[in-house]
Structure formats: C-alpha cells, structure tokens
N, C-alpha and C positions, 0 to 999 in steps of 0.2 A: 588249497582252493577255499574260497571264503564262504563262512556259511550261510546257506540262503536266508533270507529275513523271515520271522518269524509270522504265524497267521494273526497274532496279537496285533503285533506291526506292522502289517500290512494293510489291515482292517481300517486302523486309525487312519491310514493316508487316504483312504477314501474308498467306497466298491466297489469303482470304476476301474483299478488297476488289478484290485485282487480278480475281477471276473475274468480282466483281458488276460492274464495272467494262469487263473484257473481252466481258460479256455484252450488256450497253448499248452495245457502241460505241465506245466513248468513249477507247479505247485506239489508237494506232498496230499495225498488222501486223509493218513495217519496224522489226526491232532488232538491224540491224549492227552488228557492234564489240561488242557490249555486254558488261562484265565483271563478274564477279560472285564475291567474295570472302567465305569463309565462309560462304556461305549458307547459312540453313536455312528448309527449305521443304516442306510436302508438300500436295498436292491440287493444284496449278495447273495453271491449263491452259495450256499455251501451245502446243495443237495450232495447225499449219496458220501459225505466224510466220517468219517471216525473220529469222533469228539466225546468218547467215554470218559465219564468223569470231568468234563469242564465245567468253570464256574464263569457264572455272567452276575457281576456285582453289579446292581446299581445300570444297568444298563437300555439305552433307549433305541429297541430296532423297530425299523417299520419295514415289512414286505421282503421279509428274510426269507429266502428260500434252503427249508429241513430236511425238504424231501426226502423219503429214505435214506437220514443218518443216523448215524448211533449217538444217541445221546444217553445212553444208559447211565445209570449212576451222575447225571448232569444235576447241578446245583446253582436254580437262578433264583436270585434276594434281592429284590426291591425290582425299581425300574417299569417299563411298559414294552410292551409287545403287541406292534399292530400289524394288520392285514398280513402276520407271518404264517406259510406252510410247512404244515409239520406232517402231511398227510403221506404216510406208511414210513414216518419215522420209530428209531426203538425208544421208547422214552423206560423201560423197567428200570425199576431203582431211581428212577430222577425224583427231584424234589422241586416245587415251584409255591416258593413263598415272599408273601405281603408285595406281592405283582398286578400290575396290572393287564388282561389280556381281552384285545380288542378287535372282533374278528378276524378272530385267528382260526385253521381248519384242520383239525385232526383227525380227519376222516381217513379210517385205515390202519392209524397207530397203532403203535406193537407194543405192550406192555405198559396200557393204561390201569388196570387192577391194581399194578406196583407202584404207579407213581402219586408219589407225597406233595398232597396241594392244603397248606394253610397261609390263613387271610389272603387271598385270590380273590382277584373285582373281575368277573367276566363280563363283559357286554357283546352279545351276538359271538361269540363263540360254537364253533360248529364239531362237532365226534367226537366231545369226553364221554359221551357217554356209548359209545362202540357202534353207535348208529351207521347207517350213509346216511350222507348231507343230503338234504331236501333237495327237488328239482327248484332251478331257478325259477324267480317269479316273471309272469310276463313279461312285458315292455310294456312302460306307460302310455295311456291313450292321447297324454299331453305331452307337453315336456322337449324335449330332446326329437321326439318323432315326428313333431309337428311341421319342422323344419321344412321347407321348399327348396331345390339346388338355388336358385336367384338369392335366396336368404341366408342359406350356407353362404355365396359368394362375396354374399354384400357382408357378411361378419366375419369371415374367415380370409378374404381377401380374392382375386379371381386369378391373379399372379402368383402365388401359396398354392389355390390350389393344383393348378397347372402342374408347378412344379410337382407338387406331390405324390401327381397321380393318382391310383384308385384307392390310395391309403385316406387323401383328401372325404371318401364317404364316409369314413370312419370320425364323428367330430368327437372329440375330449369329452368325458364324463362329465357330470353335472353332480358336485362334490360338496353339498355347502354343508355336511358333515364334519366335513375334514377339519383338523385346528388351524388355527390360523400358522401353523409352523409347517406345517405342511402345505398349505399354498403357496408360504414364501418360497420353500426350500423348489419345488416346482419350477417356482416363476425365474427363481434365481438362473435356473437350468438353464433358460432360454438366453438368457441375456449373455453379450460375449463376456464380459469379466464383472465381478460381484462387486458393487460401489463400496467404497469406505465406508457408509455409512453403518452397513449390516454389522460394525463392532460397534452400534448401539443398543442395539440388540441381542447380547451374548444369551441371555437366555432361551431363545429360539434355537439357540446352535443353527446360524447361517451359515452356508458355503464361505470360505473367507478369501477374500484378497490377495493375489500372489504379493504385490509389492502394495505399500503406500506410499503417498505423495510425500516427501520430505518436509521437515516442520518441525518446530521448537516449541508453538505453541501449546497449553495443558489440553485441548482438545487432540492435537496432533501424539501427544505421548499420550494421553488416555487410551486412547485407539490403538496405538502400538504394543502397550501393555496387555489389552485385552486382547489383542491375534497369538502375543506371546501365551496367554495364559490357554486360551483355546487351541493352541497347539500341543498342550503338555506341559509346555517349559515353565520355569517361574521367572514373572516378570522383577527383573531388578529397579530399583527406587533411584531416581534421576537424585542428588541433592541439590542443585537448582532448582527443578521442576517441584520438588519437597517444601521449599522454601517458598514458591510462588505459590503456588495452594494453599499453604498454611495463612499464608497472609490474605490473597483471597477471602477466605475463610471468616479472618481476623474481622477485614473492613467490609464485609456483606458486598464484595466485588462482584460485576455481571458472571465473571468464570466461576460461581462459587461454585453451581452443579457441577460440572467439568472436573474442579478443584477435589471435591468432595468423591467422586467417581474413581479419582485417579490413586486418590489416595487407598481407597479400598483395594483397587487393582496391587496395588503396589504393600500393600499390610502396614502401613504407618497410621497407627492411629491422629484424627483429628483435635487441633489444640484449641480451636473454638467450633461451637456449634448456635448459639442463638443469634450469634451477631449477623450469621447469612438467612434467617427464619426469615426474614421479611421478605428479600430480593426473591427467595426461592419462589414463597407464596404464591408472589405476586406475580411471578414470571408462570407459574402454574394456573391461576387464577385469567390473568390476562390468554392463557390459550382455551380454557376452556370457556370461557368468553365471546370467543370468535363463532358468530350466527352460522355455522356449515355441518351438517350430520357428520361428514367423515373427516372435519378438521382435525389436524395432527395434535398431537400433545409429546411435547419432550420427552422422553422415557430417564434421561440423565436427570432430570428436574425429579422425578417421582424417586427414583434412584439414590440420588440426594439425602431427599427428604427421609425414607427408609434410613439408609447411611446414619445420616444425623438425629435420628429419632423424633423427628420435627412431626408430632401428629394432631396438635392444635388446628382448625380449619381446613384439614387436609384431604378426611376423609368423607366431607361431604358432596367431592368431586368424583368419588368411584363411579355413582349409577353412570354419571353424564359419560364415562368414559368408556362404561362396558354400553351405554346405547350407542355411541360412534365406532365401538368395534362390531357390535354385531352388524350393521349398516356395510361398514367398511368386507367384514368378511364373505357376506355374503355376495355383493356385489363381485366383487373380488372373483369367487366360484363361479356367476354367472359370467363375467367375462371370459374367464377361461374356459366353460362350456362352448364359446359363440353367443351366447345371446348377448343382444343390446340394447336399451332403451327404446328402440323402433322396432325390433322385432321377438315376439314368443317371450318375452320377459316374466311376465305374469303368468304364462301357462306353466314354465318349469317351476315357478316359486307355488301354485299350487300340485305341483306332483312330487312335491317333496316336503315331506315333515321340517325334516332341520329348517329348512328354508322357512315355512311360517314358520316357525321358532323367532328363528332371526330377524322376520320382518315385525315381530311382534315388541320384539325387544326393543327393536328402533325409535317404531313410530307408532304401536300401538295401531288400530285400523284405520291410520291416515294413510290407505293408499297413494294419496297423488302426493303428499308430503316426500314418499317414500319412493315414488319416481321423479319428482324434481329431483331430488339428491343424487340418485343414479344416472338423472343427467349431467349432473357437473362431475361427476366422479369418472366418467364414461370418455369426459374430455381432455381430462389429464393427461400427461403423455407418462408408458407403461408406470418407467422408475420413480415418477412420483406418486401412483396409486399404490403402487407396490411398500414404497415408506412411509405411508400413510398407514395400514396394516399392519407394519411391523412395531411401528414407533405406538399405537395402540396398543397392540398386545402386547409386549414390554410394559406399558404404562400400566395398563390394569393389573396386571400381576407385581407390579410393585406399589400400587396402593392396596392392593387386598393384603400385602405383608403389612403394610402400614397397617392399615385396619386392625389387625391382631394383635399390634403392640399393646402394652399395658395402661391403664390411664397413668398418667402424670408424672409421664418420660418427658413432657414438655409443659411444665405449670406454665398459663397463659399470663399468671399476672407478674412475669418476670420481665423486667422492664428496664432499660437504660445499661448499656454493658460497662458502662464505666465502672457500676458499683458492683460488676462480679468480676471484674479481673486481677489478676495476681500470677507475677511471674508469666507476663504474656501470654495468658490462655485465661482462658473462662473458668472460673472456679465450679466445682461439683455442685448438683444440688440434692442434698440430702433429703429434708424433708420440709414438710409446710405444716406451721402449727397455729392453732387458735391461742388467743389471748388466755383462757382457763389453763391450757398445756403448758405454758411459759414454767411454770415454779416446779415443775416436777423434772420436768424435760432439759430444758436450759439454763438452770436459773444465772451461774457463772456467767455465760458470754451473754447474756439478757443484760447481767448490770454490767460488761465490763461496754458492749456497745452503746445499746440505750437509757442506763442510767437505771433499771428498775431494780430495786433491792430485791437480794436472793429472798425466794418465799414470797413473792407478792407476784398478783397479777396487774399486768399494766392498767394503768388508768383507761378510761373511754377509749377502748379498743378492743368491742366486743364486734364490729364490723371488720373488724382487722384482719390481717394475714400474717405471720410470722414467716419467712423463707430464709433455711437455716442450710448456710452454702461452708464448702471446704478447699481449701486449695492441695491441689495434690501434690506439689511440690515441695511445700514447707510444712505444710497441716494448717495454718491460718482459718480461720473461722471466721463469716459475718453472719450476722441477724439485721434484714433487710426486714421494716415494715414497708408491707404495699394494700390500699383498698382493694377488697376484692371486688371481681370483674366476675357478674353472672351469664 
C-alpha cells in the first residue's frame, strides 16, 4: 500500500486540499517532528493535531488555524505569522524566535510561562500574556454601516446578490490594513485561473498558473523558470535562451530586464552589466513619467536594475512608487469592501487609520486629487487593477533593495563600453582614483597605459578621475581617465 503523503507535502500543494482532506478523514492527527521550510500557507486547519516538536523555518502563515494543538517543544525561526489561532493550543517548551507576529490570538494557551520568545516584533497580539482577549470594539458609526441595500446593490451587483442570498447582507471587510499580498492572493481567489503575469511578481508568493501559454521568447522562459522555482524545483538554464540574454545584455537590447530576470532565475551569472544601464533607466524613467496615481511600473525593470547593481539615478524613483502603491492599495481594499467612488468612499477612509495613512501617502490632503484617481482606477476592468498593485509592490520592494546597495557599485562617470570590454564581457571595476593616488596605487599600469612615469602624478588632472578596471578572464587591466560628473 503506498504511503500516504506526507503533511509537509501536502501543505506545499496548497490548504485547500490538505482541509478537504483533513475533513474526510483521511489524514493522520499525529505529526511529530514534522518540518517545514519556507512555507507558505494560509487557511489551514490544523486545529486539535500533534505537532510536538515541529520546526517552521523561515515560514510565512497567514490565518492558521492551532486550535488546541500540541505544539509543545515546537521550534519557529524567522518568518511571519498573521491573523493565526493558537487559542487553547500547548505551546510548553516551544521556542518563537526573530518572528514576526501579527494578530495573532492566544487566548487560552497551555503553557505560556514555558515558551522561549526572543527578538519577537508583536503587533496587536492578543493572550501572551494569560489574559482573555478584550470584548470586541463596537461597529463603526461610518464606514461599512453606512451602507443602504440600493447602495449594497448598485456595488455589489443585484444579480450577485440574488444569487447569494442572505449571505449577500454580510459585505466583505474593509481591510486597507492588509499588505498588498494579501489583497492579491484574495483577489486571485475570485478569478477563474491566475494570469501569467503574477510570475512577475514571485515575491508576493501569488497563486500560480496550472499551464502557461507556449513560448520561446526570454519573457516566455523567465516566467516558466519562475513557476519552476516556486514550486520547489530548480529551474534548469535553456543554453539558447542563456545565449540570448547574454547578448541582450551585451547590446542594451529592449529584453534587457527580461534578460537579466532570467538569468538570475536560472543562476548564470551576467557577462555584461552597464551596456543595459541606459535602456533599463529609461524604460523605468519613462513609466514613472506617466501623469496617473496608480500607473504600473515594470517590477522586471527594478528587478534588473537590483540584479545588475545599476543604482545611479535609480533611487530617486522610490517615493513616486511607494505614493502610487499606497493609492493603488488602498483603493484596491475599498473596492473589495463595496465601496465605489459614488458611494460611502470617504466615510470608510475616515473610520479607518490605515486608510488615512494611505491617503496621506498618496496625495497628501488633496482630497479631490485622491478621488479623481479612484475614478479611473475604479474603471479598469478587475485584472488590470489587480496588476496594477502587484507590479507596484514588486517594484517598491525592489528599489528599497536597490536603495541599500553600497555606493559605487555603479560609478556614473563610466562611459562608452567599448573601452571596458575584453573577452566579450565587461571588464570589472575595481576602483576609482584621484590624480595624487596614481604613484602609490598604480604607478605600473599608469605608465604602461597613459605614459606617466612610475612615481609621478599626472600632469593637469587634478579635476580627473582615474577608473582602474580588470578583466576577469585573463587579468588585463586599464586605466580609463574620465572628467568627473558631479
């Protein structure tokens, strides 16, 4: 008889099987030991199991259900943990470190005194400390309550709610809390099959695509690579597709992001990087450019640029992108609450903090700025508001990487790729020296390039730049003077 799959591996394939599953039966209670790396996981139930001793590496659950399980001797490192219950779970002997935990509720738990919590970020966490959880706070006097059935009909649909019956009174939270991963992963739910696109996105961990469209192009295997990799597997390196990228690359090709994207999917390092700095820019440059609050921006482009270490004029596109996401997110939340630009819009963005937050990021107190944009955003049809917020939140988190790079992973005054290439790739850049530094630092390849006798500093080139490159193939050296560029 073969043996059942394991709760590791079941998990991975998604919640929705382990519950149907869990619900029939047909599952074991008993899952000592059990480890679990990287997971991503939200709805499960795993009330009332024996998970003594399990470890949760690195793991991102949202709305786990602990309910009275044993988690005794459990060992969770790293990761986040939201809206999970733990309420009359065993946690004695568990350990919960450098986690983050985000209303989550342990009201009830069995063997709090025992459990090991360091570097722990709590936000609204409820019963570590043996309490009972506070009674709920009212219902707001705005918001959500405001609502009229005519104005539920006109936003919710009157065919919807028909169908739905008396579940129809019940309308969707009003969530502009939530991250923008969590709206997606929502939204995704509703739609019959998850677009291609959300493998631009892998960092949000979207729902993925059963099949993709067939395709040779490097966008068409970047995307393949990436379903590969978010399934577990490791994606293998086309040598075709290796060879167009590179080139790409070579000649500042429109596929350069793509190029650059695919290559990282696949672990080949890049053999040129400044010759695509311009296209990328520009093609970044040119989106955030476009007059609209929740205009898209490529996530592959910022992606790229990360990839290649391109941080010259890059990072002064962050703000513009974190105001078109919060724009984009929140709007996002109120849609999915029912509200619309015609109706109660305003009342739920005042009965909710996050929400001024978000409006404030946007637009600052141009209200009417801040509902024109909710009207055009409002007129989209779902899948393009929907990759409008993802391809955003991707972006931002890949310029805030940017952001943190080191300075002068990309000196600006490197100019003309002819004079750094060797052995078809871009030669390394070592360092950048002043004219004074020449005779201590370089003085050999100073005379053997530019003629300056070892021990001297070049003549009239105290405004100069020295850029002192290497090739990684042979070891070849130049000394590149360039005016500097302030």
């Amino acid at each position: 008889m073969p043996k059942a799959p394991s709760i590791e591996k079941l998990l991975q394939s998604g919640s929705a099987e382990w519950n149907k599953l869990r619900k029939s039966g047909q599952v074991s209670t008993d899952h000592t030991g059990a480890t679990f790396t990287q997971l991503f996981s939200a709805n499960a139930d795993l009330s009332g199991l024996e998970l003594v001793g399990s470890e949760w590496e690195r793991c991102d659950l949202s709305k786990m259900n602990f309910r009275d399980a044993d988690l005794s001797n459990a060992y969770f490192h790293g990761g986040r943990l939201q809206d999970c219950d733990f309420r009359g779970a065993n946690l004695e002997g568990a350990t919960f470190e450098k986690l983050k935990l985000l209303r989550c509720d342990f009201t009830g738990a069995k063997g709090l005194d025992d459990l090991e919590m360091e570097d722990v970020d709590m936000d609204r966490v409820q019963g570590l400390d043996g309490e009972e959880a506070p009674p709920p706070p009212p219902p707001p006097a705005q918001g959500i309550t405001a609502f009229t059935r005519e104005q539920r009909e006109k936003a919710m649909g009157a065919a919807a709610a028909a169908v739905a019956g008396p579940a129809a009174e019940e309308l969707p939270p009003f969530k502009p809390q939530d991250p923008p991963g969590s709206l997606l992963f929502r939204a995704l739910k509703r739609l019959p099959a998850p677009p291609p696109w959300v493998l631009d996105v892998p960092g949000l961990r979207p729902l993925l695509p059963q099949r993709l469209p067939p395709g040779s192009s490097l966008e068409a295997m970047y995307r393949e690579a990436v379903k590969t990799r978010l399934e577990n597997k490791k994606p293998g390196a086309d040598p075709g597709a290796v060879e167009r990228a590179q080139k790409a690359l070579r000649l500042g090709g429109k596929d350069s992001a793509v190029a650059a994207m695919y290559l990282r999917e696949v672990g080949v390092l890049p053999l040129s990087r400044f010759s695509a700095a311009k296209v990328l820019k520009d093609a970044l440059r040119a989106e955030v450019d476009v007059d609209d609050l929740t205009g898209s921006i490529d996530p592959r482009v910022a992606g790229a640029l990360l990839e290649l270490r391109l941080t010259h004029e890059v990072v002064e596109h962050l703000q513009e992108a974190r105001r078109r996401l919060a724009a984009t997110q929140l709007y996002t939340a109120l849609l999915e609450a029912g509200f619309t630009p015609e109706n109660n819009w305003d009342e739920a963005l005042e009965s909710a903090e996050p929400a001024l937050e978000l409006a404030q990021l946007a637009t600052g107190d141009d209200r009417n700025a801040l509902f024109e944009a909710f009207q055009v955003f409002a007129a989209l049809p779902d899948e393009a508001r929907l990759r409008r917020l993802a391809y955003l939140a991707e972006t931002v988190t890949n310029l805030e990487l940017v952001s943190r790079l080191p300075e002068g992973m990309e000196p600006q005054w490197l100019t003309g790729p002819e004079t750094r290439e060797c052995h078809d790739r871009e030669m390394t850049y070592v360092q950048a020296l002043r004219a004074q530094d020449i005779p201590t630092k370089v003085p050999a390849l100073a005379q053997a390039e530019l003629g300056v006798p070892e021990g001297q500093v070049p003549e009239d080139s105290d405004d100069d730049l020295f850029v002192h490159l290497r090739c990684d193939v042979c070891g070849k050296e130049k000394l590149i003077v360039q005016s500097r560029i302030d």
